[in-house]
C-alpha positions, 0 to 999 in steps of 0.5 A, a space after each residue: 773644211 780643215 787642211 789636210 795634214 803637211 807631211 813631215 819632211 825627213 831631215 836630210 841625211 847624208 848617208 843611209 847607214 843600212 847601206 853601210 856593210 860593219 864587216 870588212 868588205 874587199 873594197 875595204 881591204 883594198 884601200 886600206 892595202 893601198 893607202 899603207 904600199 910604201 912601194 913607190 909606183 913609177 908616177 910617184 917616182 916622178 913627182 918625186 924627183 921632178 918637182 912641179 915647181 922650181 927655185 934657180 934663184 935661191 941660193 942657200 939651202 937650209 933644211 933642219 926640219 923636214 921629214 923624209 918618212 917612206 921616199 927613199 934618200 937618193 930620191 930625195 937628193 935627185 928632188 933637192 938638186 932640181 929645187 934648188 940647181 943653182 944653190 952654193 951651199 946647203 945644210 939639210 938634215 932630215 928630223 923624223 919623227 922619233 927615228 933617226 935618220 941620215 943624210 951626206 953625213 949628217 943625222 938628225 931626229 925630231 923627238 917628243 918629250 915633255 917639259 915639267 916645268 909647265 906639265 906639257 909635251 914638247 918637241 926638239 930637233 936633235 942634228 949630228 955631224 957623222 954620230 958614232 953609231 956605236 956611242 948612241 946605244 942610250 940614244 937610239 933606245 930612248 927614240 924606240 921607246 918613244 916612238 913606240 909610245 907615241 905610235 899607241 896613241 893611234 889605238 887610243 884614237 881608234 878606240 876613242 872613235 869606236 869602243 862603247 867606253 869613250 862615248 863621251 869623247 865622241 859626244 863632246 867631239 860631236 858637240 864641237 862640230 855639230 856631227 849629227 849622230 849618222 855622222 858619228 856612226 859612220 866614223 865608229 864603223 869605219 874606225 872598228 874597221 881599219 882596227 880589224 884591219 890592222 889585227 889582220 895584217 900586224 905582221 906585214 905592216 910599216 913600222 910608220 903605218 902606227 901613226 894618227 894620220 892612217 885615219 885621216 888617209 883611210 877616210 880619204 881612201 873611201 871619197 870615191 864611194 862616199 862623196 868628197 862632202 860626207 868625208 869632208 864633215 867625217 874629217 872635221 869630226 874626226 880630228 875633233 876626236 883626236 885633239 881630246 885624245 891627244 889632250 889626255 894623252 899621259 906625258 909621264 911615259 915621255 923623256 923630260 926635256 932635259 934628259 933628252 938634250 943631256 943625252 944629246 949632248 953627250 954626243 955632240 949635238 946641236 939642238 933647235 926648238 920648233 914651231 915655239 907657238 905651239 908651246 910658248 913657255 917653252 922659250 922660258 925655261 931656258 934650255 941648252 939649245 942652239 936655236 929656236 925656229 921662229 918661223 913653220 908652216 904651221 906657226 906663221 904669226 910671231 916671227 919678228 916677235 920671235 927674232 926680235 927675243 932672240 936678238 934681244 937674248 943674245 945682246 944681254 948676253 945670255 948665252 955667252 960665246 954660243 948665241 941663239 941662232 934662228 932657224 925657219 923650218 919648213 917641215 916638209 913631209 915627203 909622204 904627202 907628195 906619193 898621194 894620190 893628188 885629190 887627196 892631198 892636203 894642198 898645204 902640206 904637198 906645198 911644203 917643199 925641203 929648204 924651202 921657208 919664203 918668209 926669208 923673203 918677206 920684207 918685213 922680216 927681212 928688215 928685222 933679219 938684216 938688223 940683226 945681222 942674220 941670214 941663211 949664210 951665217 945660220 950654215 957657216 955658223 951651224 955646221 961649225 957647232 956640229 963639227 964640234 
């Protein structure tokens, strides 16, 4: 007698989309309200100005790469004095991205530009002691330009995630981290969602809400109805989406590198390259610049390469009586910290406002002290340049 018929077990499926209501539901208004109320709460005010973590011993404080985004300044002065109680000097300059901001006296900004020397969007760090408002009119549009600009890449990233024309986008995403098509789905019905909800509430949104991440907090927002593992895997597939976004991204509406660092300046600034592993070539093009950030959290691998260029740079001569500084930035974004914990990315709330450890690496403190560099110098020298 033959075997009876196996059944067919169905692949497992992580989520039934039936379940999965296209319209905007309360619950989804409500999350998306939230994870866009820079109103601090008393317990956010606390972690804020009481860090968990404390450093007495460190006494220099260099900060020229951190993001004080929607945590008000005084906030951020209450945070800096508990890190650091003993410090001697400091030289903390906040750089938001594409908005000017102020800090004791002095301003700073991190721009996006791009470099046509080799066809590829950059960034620099423009830092100002007591910039006159009223001179850096040319200034502060170029910033709103491009801070506009860059925020439409947030449509461009929800439309790629949504709309019918980008398929192939989502299929060569899909591809890159194997996302099942359930998978795909639920992340299209989600990012038509939080378009819908953006419409709705245009008027009442934070200019900072247009940024890329507002998919990566959304998502996160819906961890208690979906599961940590489903938004885990919507979170892989859904940066993968971004990065073909940014890829695309047209350069052409950017300011080019040298316009920027003309501008900048004609008003006394002091200019820095950050993270130069993202964009090597860079280091080529030799740039009026004061600095190069040889250390970030997110560039880690060639430090003592990097100091080691800067060195040997500034023996030849190249830069005359003004030699490349080195700075380490711990690009420190303060929004990360008024999440709520299990959301959090663990190693950006690990960031902290002056805090670079590899000051303390033996390895790079050897290259450090050869080169006659430390956080001392890097302040006192700085802060003269600013000074003008």
């Amino acid at each position: 007698m033959p075997d009876s018929p196996t059944a067919i077990e169905p692949r497992c499926v992580e989520i039934d989309l039936s379940t999965v209501d296209p319209a905007v539901t309360e619950d989804d208004e409500r999350d998306f309200l939230r994870i866009n109320d820079f109103a601090l709460s008393p317990e956010q005010i606390s972690r804020i100005v009481a860090p968990a973590r404390v450093y007495p011993r460190q006494e220099y404080v260099l900060a020229a790469h951190w993001h004080p985004e929607h945590v008000p300044m005084e906030l951020l002065k209450q945070r800096i004095n508990a890190l650091y109680p003993n410090r001697v000097d400091e030289l903390i300059i906040p750089t938001q991205h594409n908005v000017l901001m102020e800090y004791d006296g002095y301003q700073g900004v991190e721009v996006d530009c791009y470099s046509s020397g080799f066809n590829r969007k950059v960034q620099l760090l423009l830092h100002f002691k007591g910039l006159d408002p009223e001179r850096a009119d040319v200034l502060k549009s170029m910033l709103g330009h491009t801070h506009r600009y860059r925020a439409s890449q947030l449509f461009e990233y929800l439309d790629a995630l949504a709309e019918p024309a980008f398929e192939d986008r989502r299929q060569k995403a899909a591809g890159r981290t194997n996302a099942e098509e359930e998978l795909v789905t639920f992340v299209r019905l989600q990012a038509a969602k939080i378009k819908s909800l953006i419409l709705a509430h245009e008027a009442d949104l934070p200019d900072d809400v247009y940024k890329n991440k507002l998919v990566r907090n959304y998502l996160d927002a819906l961890r208690s109805r979906f599961g940590d593992r489903l938004i885990n895997r919507a979170q892989v597939y859904a940066k993968a989406v971004k990065d073909l976004v940014k890829e695309e991204f047209s350069l052409s509406y950017f300011y080019r590198a040298s316009e920027v660092i003309e501008e900048a300046r004609s008003l006394g600034a002091g200019i820095v390259i950050p993270h130069p592993e993202q964009f090597w070539p860079i280091l080529l093009a030799d740039y009026d610049v004061d600095g190069i950030e040889v250390w970030n959290p997110q560039s880690q691998l060639y430090t003592e390469f990097l100091i080691n260029v800067v060195n040997r740079r500034n023996r030849m001569g190249w830069h005359g009586k003004r030699p490349i500084l080195i700075f380490m930035g711990d690009d420190c974004h303060m929004s990360e910290k008024t999440r709520p914990v299990t959301e959090q990315d663990p190693d950006k709330a690990a960031r902290e406002i002056g805090l670079q450890p590899a000051w303390h690496d033996f390895s790079i403190r050897k290259s450090l002290i050869i080169n006659g560099m430390s956080r001392r110098k890097i302040i006192d020298e700085y802060r003269t340049r600013l000074a003008g």
